[in-house]
Backbone as JSON Lines, residues from 0, in Angstrom:
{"i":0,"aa":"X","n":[152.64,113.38,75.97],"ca":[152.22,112.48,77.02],"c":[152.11,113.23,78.34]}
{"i":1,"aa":"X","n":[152.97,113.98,78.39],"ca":[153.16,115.13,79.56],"c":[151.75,116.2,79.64]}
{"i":2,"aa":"X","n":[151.26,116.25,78.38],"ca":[150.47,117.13,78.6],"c":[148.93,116.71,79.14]}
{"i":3,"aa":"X","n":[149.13,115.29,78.36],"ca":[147.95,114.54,78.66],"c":[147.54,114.17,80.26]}
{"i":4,"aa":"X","n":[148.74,114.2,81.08],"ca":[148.62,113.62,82.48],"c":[148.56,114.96,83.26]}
{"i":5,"aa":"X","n":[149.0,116.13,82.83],"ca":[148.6,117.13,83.22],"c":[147.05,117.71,83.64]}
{"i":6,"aa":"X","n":[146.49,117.55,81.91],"ca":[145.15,117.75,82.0],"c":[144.04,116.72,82.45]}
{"i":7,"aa":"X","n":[144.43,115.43,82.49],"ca":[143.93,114.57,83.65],"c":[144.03,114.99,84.74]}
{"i":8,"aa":"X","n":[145.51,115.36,85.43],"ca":[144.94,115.76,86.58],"c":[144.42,116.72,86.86]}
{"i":9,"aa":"X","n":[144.63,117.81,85.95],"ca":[143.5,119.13,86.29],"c":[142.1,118.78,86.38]}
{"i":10,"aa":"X","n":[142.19,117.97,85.35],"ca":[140.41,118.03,85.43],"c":[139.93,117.0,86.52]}
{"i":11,"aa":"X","n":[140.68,115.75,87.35],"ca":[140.21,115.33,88.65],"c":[140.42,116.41,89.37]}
{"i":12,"aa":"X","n":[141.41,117.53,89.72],"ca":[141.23,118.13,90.94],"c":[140.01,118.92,90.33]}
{"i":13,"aa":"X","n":[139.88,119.9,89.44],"ca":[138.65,120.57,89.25],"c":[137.19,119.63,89.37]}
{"i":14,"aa":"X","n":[136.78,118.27,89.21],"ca":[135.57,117.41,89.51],"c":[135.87,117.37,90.88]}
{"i":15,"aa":"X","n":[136.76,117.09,91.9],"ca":[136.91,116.87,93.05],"c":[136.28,118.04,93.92]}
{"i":16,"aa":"X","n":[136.77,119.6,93.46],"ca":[136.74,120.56,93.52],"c":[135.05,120.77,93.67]}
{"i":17,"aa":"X","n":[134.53,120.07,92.39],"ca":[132.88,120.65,91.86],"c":[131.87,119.85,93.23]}
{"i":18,"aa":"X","n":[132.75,118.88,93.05],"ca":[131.76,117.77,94.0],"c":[131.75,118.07,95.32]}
{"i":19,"aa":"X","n":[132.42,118.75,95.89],"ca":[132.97,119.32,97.26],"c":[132.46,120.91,97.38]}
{"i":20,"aa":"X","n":[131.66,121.37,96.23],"ca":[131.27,122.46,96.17],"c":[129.56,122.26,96.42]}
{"i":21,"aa":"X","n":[129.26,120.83,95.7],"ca":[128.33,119.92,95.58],"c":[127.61,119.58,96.55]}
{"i":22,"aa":"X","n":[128.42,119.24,97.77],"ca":[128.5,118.12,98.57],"c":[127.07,118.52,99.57]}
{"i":23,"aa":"X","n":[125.98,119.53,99.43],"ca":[125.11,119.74,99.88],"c":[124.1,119.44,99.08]}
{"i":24,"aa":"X","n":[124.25,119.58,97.79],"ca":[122.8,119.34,97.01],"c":[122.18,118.03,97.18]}
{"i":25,"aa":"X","n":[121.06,117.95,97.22],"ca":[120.31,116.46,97.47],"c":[120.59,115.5,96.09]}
{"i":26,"aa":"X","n":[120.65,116.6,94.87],"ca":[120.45,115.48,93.8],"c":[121.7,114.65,93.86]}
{"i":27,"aa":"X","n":[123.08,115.59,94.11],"ca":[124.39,114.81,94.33],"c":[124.42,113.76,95.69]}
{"i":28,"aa":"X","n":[123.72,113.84,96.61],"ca":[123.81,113.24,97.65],"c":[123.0,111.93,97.59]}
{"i":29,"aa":"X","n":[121.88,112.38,96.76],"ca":[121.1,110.61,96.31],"c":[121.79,109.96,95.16]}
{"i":30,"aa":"X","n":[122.35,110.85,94.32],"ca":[123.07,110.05,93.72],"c":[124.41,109.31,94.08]}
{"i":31,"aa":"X","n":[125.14,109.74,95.2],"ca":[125.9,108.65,95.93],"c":[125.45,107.71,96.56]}
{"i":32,"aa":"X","n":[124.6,108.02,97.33],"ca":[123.82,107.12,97.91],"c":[123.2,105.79,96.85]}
{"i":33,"aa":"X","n":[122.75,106.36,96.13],"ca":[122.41,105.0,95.28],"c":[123.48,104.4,94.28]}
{"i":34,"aa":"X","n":[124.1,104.98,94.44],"ca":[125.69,104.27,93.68],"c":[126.55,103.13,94.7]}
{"i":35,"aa":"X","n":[126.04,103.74,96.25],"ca":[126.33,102.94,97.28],"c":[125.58,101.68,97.06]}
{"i":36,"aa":"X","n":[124.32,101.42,97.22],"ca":[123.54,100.61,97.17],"c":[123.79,99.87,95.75]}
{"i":37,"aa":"X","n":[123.62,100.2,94.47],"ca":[123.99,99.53,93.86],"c":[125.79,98.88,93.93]}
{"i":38,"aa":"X","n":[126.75,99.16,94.36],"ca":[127.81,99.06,94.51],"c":[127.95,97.7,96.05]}
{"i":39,"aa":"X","n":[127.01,98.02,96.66],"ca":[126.88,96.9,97.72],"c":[125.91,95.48,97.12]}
{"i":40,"aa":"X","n":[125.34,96.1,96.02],"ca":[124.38,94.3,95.81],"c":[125.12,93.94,94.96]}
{"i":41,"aa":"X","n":[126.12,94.45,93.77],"ca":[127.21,93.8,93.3],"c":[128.17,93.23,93.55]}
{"i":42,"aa":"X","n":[128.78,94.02,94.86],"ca":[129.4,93.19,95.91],"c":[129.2,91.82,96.33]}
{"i":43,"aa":"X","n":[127.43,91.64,96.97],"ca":[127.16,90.55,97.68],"c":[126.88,89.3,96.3]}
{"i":44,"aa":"X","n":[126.62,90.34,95.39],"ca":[126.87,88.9,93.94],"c":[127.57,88.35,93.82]}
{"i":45,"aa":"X","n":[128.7,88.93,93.62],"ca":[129.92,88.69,93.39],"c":[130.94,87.56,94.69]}
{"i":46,"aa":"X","n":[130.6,87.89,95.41],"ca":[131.22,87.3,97.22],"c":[130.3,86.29,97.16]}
{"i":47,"aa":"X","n":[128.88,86.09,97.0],"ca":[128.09,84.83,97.37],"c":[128.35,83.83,96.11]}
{"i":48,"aa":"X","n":[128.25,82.64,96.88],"ca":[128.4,81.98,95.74],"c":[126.98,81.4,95.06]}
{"i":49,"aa":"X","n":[127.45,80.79,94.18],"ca":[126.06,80.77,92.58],"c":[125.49,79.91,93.76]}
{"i":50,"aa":"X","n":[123.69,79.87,93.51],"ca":[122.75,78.98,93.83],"c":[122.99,77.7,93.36]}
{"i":51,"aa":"X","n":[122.8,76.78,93.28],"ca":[122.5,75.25,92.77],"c":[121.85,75.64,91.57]}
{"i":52,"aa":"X","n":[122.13,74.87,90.55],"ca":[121.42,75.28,89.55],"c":[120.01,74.34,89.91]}
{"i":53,"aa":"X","n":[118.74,74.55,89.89],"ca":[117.5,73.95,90.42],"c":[116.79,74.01,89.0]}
{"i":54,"aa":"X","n":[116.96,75.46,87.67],"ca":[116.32,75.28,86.76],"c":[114.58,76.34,86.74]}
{"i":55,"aa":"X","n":[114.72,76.56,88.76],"ca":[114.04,77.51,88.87],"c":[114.42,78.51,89.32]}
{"i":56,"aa":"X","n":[113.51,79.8,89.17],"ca":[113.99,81.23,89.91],"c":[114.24,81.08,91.04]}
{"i":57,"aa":"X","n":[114.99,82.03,92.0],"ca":[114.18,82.3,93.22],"c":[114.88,84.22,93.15]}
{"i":58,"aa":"X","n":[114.48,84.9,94.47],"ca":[114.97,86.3,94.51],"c":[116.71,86.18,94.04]}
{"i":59,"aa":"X","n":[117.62,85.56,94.67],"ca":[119.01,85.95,94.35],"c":[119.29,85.27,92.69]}
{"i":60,"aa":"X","n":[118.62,84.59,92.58],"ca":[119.48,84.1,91.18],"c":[118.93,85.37,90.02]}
{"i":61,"aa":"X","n":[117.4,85.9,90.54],"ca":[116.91,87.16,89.62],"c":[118.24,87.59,89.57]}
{"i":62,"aa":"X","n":[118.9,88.59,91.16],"ca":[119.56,89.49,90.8],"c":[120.61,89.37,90.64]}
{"i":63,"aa":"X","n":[121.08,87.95,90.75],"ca":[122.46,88.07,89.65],"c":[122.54,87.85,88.23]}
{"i":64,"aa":"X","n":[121.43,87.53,87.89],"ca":[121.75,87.72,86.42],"c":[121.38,89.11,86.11]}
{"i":65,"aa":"X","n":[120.66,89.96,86.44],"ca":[120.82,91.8,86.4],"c":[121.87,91.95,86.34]}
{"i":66,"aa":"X","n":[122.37,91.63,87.87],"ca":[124.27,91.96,88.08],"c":[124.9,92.18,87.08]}
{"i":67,"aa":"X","n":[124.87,90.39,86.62],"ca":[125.64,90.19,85.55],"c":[125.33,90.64,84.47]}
{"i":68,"aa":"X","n":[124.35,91.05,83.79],"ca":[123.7,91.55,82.62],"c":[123.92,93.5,82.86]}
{"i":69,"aa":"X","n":[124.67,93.75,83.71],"ca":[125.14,95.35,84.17],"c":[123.85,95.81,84.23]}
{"i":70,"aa":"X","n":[122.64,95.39,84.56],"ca":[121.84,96.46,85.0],"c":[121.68,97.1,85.88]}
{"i":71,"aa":"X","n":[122.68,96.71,87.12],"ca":[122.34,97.5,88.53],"c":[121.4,97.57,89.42]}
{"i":72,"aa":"X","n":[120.49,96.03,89.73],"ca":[119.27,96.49,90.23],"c":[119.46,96.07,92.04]}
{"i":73,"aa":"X","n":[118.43,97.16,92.74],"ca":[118.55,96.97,94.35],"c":[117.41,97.51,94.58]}
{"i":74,"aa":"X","n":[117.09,96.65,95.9],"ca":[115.9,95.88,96.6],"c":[115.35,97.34,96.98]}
{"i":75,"aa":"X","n":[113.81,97.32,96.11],"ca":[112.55,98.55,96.71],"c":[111.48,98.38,96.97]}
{"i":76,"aa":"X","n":[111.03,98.7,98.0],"ca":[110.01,98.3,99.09],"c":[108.83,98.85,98.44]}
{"i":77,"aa":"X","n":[108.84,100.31,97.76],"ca":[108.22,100.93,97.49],"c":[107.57,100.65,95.89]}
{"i":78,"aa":"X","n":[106.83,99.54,96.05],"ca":[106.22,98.89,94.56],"c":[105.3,99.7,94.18]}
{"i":79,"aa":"X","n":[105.15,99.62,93.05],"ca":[103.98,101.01,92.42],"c":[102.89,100.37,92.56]}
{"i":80,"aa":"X","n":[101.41,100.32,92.15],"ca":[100.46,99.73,91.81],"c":[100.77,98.35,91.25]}
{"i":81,"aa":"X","n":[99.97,97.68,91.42],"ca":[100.22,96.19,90.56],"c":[98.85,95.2,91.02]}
{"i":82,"aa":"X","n":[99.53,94.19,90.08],"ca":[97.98,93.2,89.93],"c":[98.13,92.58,90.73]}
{"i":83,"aa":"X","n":[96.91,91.81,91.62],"ca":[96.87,91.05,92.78],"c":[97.37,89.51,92.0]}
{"i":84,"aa":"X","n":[98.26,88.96,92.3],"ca":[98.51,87.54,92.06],"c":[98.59,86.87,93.17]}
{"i":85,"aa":"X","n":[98.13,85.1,93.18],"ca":[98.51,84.55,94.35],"c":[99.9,84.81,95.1]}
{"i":86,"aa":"X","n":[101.01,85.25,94.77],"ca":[102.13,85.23,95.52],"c":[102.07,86.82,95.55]}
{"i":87,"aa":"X","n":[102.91,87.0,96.37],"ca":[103.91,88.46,96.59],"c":[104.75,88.77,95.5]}
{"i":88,"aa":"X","n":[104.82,90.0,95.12],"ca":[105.97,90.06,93.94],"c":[107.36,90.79,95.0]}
{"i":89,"aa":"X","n":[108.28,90.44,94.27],"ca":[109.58,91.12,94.18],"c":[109.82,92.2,93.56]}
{"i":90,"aa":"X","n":[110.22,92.96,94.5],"ca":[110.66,94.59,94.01],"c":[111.7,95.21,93.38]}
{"i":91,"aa":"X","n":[112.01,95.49,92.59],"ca":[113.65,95.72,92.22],"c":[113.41,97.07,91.83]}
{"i":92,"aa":"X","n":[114.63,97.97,92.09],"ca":[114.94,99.16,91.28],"c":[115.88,98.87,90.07]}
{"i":93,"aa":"X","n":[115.6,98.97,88.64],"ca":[116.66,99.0,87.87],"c":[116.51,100.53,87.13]}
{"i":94,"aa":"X","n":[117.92,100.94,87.65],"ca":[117.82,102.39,87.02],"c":[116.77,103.23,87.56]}
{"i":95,"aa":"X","n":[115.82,103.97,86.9],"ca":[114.66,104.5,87.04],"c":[112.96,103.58,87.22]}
{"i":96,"aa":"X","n":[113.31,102.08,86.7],"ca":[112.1,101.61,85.82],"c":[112.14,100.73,87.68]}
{"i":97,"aa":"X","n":[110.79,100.32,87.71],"ca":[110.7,99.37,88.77],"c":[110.03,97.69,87.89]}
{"i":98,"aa":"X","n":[110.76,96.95,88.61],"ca":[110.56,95.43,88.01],"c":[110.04,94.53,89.45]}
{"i":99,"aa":"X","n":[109.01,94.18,89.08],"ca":[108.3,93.32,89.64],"c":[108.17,92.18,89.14]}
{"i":100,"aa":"X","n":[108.87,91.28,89.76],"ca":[108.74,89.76,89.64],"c":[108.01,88.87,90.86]}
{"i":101,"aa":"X","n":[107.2,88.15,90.36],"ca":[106.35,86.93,90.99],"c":[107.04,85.88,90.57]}
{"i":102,"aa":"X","n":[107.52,85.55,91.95],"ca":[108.39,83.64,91.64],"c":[107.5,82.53,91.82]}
{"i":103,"aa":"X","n":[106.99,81.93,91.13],"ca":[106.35,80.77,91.61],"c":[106.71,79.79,91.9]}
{"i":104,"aa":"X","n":[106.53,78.66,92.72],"ca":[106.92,77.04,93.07],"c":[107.77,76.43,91.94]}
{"i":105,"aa":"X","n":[106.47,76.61,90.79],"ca":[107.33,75.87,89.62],"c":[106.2,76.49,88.16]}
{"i":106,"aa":"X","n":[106.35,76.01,87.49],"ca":[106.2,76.85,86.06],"c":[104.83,76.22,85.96]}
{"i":107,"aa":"X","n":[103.77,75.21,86.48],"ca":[102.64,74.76,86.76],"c":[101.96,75.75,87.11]}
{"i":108,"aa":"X","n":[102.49,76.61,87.81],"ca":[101.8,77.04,89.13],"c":[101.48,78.52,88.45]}
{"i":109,"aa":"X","n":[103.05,78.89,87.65],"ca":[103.0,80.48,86.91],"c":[102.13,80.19,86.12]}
{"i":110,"aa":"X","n":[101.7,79.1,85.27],"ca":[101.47,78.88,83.96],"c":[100.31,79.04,84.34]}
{"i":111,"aa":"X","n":[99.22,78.21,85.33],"ca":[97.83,78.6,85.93],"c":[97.78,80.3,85.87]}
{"i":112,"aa":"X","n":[98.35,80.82,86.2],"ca":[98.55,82.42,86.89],"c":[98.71,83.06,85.1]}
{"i":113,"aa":"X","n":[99.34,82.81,84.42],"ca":[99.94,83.88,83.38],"c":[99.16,83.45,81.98]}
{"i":114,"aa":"X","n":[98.09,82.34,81.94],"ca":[97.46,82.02,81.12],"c":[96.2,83.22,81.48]}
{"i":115,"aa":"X","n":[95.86,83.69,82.31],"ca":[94.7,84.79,82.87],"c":[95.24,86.45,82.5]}
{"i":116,"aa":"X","n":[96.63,86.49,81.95],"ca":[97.25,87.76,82.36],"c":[97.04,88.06,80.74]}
{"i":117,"aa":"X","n":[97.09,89.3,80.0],"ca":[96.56,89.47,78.65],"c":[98.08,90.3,78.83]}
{"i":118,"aa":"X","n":[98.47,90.34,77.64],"ca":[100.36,90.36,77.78],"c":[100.93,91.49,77.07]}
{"i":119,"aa":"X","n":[99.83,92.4,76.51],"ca":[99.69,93.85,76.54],"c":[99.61,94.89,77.45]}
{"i":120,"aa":"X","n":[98.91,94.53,78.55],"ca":[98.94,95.17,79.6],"c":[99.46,94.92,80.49]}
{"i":121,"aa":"X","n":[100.01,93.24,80.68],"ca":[100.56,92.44,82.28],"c":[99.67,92.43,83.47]}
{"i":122,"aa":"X","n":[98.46,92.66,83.09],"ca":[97.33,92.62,84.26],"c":[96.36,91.4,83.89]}
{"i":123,"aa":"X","n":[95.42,90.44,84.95],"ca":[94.79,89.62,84.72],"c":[93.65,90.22,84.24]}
{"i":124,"aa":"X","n":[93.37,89.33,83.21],"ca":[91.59,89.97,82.72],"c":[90.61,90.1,83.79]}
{"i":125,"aa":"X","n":[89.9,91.33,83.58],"ca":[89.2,91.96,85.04],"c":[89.27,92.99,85.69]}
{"i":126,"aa":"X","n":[90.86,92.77,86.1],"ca":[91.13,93.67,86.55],"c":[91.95,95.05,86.19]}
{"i":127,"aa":"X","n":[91.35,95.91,86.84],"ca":[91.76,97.38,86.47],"c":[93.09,97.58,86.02]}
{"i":128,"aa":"X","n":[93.59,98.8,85.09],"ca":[95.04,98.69,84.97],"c":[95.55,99.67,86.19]}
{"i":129,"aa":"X","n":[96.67,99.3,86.86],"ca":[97.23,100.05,87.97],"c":[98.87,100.51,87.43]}
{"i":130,"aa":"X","n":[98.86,100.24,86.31],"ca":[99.89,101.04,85.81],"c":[99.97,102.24,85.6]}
{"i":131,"aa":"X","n":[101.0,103.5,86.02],"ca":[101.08,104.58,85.31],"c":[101.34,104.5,83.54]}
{"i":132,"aa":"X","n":[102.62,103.67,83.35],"ca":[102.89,103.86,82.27],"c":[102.85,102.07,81.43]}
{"i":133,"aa":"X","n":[103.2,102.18,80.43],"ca":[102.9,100.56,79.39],"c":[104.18,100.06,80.51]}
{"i":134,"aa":"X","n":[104.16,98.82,80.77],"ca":[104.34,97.85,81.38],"c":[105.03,96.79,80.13]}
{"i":135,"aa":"X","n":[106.13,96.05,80.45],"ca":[106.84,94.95,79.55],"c":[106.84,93.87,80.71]}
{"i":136,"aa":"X","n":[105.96,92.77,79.57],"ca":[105.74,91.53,80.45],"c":[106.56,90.39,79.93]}
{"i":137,"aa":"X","n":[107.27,89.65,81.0],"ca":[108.42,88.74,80.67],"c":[107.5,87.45,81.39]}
{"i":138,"aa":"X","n":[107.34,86.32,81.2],"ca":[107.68,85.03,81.75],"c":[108.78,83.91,80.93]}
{"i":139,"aa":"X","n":[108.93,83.65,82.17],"ca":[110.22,82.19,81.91],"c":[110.02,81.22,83.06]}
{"i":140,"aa":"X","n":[109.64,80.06,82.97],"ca":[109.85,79.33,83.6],"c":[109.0,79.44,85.09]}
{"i":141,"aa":"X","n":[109.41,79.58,86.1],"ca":[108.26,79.5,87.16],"c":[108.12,81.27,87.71]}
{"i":142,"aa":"X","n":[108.74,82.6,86.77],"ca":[108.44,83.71,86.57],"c":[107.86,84.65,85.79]}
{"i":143,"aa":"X","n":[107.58,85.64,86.65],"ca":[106.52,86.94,85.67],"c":[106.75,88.04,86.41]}
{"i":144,"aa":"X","n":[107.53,88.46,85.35],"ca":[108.28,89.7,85.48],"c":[107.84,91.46,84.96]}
{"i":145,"aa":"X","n":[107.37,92.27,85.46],"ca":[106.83,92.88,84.58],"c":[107.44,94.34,85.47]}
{"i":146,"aa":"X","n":[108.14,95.36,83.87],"ca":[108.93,96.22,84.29],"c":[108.38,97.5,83.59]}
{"i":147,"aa":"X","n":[107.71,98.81,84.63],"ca":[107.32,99.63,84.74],"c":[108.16,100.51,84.33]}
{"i":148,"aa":"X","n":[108.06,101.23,83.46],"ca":[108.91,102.69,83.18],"c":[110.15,101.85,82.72]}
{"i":149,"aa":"X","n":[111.66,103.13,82.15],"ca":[112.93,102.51,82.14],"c":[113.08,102.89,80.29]}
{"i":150,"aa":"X","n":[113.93,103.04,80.03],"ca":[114.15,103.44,78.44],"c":[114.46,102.29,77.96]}
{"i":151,"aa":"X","n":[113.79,102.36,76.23],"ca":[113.67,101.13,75.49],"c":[114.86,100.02,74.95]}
{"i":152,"aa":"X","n":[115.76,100.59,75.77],"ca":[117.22,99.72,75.98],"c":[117.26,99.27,77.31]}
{"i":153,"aa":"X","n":[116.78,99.5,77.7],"ca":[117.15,98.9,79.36],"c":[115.72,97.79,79.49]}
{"i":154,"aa":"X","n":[114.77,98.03,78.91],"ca":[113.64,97.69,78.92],"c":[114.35,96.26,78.18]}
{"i":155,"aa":"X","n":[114.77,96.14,77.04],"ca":[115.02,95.22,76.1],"c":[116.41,94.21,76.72]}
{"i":156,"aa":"X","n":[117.02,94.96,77.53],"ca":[118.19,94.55,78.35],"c":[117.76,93.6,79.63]}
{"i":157,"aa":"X","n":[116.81,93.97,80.22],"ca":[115.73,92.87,81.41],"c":[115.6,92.06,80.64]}
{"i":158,"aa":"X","n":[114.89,91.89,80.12],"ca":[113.84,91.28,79.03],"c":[114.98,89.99,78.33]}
{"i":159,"aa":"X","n":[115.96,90.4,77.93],"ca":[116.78,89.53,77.5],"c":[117.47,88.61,78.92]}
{"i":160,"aa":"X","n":[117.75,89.17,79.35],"ca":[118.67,88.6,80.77],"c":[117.68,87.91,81.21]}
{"i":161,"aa":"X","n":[116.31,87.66,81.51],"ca":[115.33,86.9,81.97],"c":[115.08,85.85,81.15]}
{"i":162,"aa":"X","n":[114.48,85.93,79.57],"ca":[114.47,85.35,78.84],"c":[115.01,83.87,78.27]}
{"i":163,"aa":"X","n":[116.52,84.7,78.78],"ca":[117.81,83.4,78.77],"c":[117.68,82.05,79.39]}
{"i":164,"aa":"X","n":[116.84,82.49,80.71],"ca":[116.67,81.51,81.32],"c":[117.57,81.11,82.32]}
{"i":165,"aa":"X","n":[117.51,79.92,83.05],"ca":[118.39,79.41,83.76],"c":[118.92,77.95,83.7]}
{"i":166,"aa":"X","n":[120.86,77.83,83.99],"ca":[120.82,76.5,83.92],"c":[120.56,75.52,84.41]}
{"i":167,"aa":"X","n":[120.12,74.6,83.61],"ca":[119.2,73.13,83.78],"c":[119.82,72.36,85.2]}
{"i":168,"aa":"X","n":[119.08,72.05,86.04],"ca":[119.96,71.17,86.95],"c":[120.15,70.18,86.22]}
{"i":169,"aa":"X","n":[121.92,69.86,86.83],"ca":[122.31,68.53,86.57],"c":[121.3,67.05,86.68]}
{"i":170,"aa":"X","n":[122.04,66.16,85.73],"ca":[121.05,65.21,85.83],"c":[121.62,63.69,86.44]}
């Protein structure tokens, strides 16, 4: 047991050691940095309290079910290409992959919108593809979610956490 707490602590002072040897490289320095950021929108999940259940999306209820589903996702300005829809989409970083969600009013409104979208590509018929890479297209309810890049577990991990849906307002 003695030996075991030994070599625990050797090996924190030697990582402490590496990281402090580190402490200039950019790749180590964005990677705190975004450990920050994700570490602060889990925070504000966690501290805010749940929405009303309404039955529809809006931006915070997206990202707490990420939260909660451990994907880690935080707010990026920097959206890749994408299809013109009546609304604005929502930006998320999860991991590497970027997820763009369009919230609509109510599922009338998506359903007009996502009956035009061909669900291979996540783009409306017509128009050009502005994807770099294949695109995974989610709708639920008054959303359309569609997540760029990201490995085929994390991809399947959105995809489920959206899927689920949300609970029904009381009646």
């Amino acid at each position: 047991m003695r030996k075991r707490t030994l070599a625990n602590s050797a090996l924190a002072v030697s990582g402490a050691l590496l990281l402090m040897a580190c402490g200039d490289d950019p790749r180590v320095v964005r990677a705190a940095k975004a450990r920050q950021e994700v570490e602060a929108v889990a925070r504000q999940v966690s501290t805010t309290p749940a929405p009303p259940a309404t039955g529809r999306w809006n931006e915070a209820q997206l990202t707490r079910r990420l939260v909660n589903a451990g994907l880690a996702p935080r707010a990026d300005d920097s959206l890749p290409s994408h299809p013109k829809l009546p609304v604005a989409p929502v930006g998320l970083r999860v991991g590497k992959a970027h997820l763009l969600a369009w919230i609509f009013a109510d599922s009338s409104a998506r359903s007009r919108v996502s009956s035009t979208i061909d669900t291979l590509t996540a783009i409306p018929k017509g128009q050009a593809n502005p994807f770099a890479e294949p695109p995974m297209f989610v709708v639920q309810n008054n959303l359309i979610a569609v997540l760029v890049g990201g490995s085929d577990r994390q991809r399947e991990r959105v995809r489920l956490a959206i899927e689920a849906g949300l609970p029904a307002p009381p009646r």
